[in-house]
C-alpha positions in Angstrom: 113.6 65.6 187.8 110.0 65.9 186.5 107.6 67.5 188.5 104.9 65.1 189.6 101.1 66.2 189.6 98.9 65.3 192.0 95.6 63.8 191.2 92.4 66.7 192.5 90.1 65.4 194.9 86.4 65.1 193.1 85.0 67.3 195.4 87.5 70.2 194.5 87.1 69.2 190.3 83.5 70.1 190.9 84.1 73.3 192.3 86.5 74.2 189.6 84.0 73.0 187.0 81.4 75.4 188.9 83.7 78.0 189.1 84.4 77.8 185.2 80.7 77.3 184.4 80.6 80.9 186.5 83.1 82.4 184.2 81.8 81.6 180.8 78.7 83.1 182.1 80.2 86.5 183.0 81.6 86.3 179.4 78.6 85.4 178.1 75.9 87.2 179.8 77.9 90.6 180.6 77.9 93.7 177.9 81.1 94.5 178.6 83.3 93.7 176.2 86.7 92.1 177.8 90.0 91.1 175.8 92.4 88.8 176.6 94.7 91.7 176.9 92.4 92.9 179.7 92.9 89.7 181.8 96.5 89.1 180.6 95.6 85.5 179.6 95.9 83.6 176.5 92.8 82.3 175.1 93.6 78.6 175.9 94.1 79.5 179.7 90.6 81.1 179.4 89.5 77.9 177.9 91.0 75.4 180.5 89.4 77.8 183.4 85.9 77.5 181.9 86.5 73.8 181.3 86.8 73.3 184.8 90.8 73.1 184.5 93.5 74.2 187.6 94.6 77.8 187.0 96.5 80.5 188.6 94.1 82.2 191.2 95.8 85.9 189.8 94.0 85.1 186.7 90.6 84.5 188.1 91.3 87.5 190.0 92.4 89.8 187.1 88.9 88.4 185.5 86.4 89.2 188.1 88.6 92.6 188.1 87.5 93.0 184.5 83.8 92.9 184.8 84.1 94.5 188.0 83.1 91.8 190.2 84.0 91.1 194.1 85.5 87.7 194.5 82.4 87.7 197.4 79.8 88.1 194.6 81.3 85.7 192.2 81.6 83.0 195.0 78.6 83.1 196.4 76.7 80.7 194.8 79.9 78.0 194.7 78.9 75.5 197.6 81.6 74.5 200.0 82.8 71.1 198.5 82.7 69.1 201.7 
């Protein structure tokens, strides 16, 4: 049986696309140099999270890890969707 996928609510698409917008700044913007290896992601799960895709929360995670960032700090400018 093929798994079904549900459709994301717009409000929770905009968050992801802030959320990913937040990301490819921290790439951008930080001099720390981070490798996929460092994140254990590929570079196309790297590109669906800055493109405002669904991903694994443990990959977020093991990013804001990398540049040494509190899931607080990196959420605090991500408005509540509602």
């Amino acid at each position: 049986m093929a798994k079904q996928s549900k459709e994301i609510p717009v409000h929770i698409a905009k968050q992801l696309k802030l959320i990913g917008e937040r990301v490819g700044e921290l790439r951008r913007d930080s001099d720390k140099v981070v490798t996929l290896e460092d994140i254990n992601a590929t570079r196309m799960t790297l590109w669906r999270i800055e493109n405002g895709k669904d991903a694994q929360l443990s990959t977020l995670l093991q990013i804001l890890d990398a540049y040494d960032i509190s899931p607080k700090e990196f959420f605090k400018d991500i408005p509540n969707g509602h």
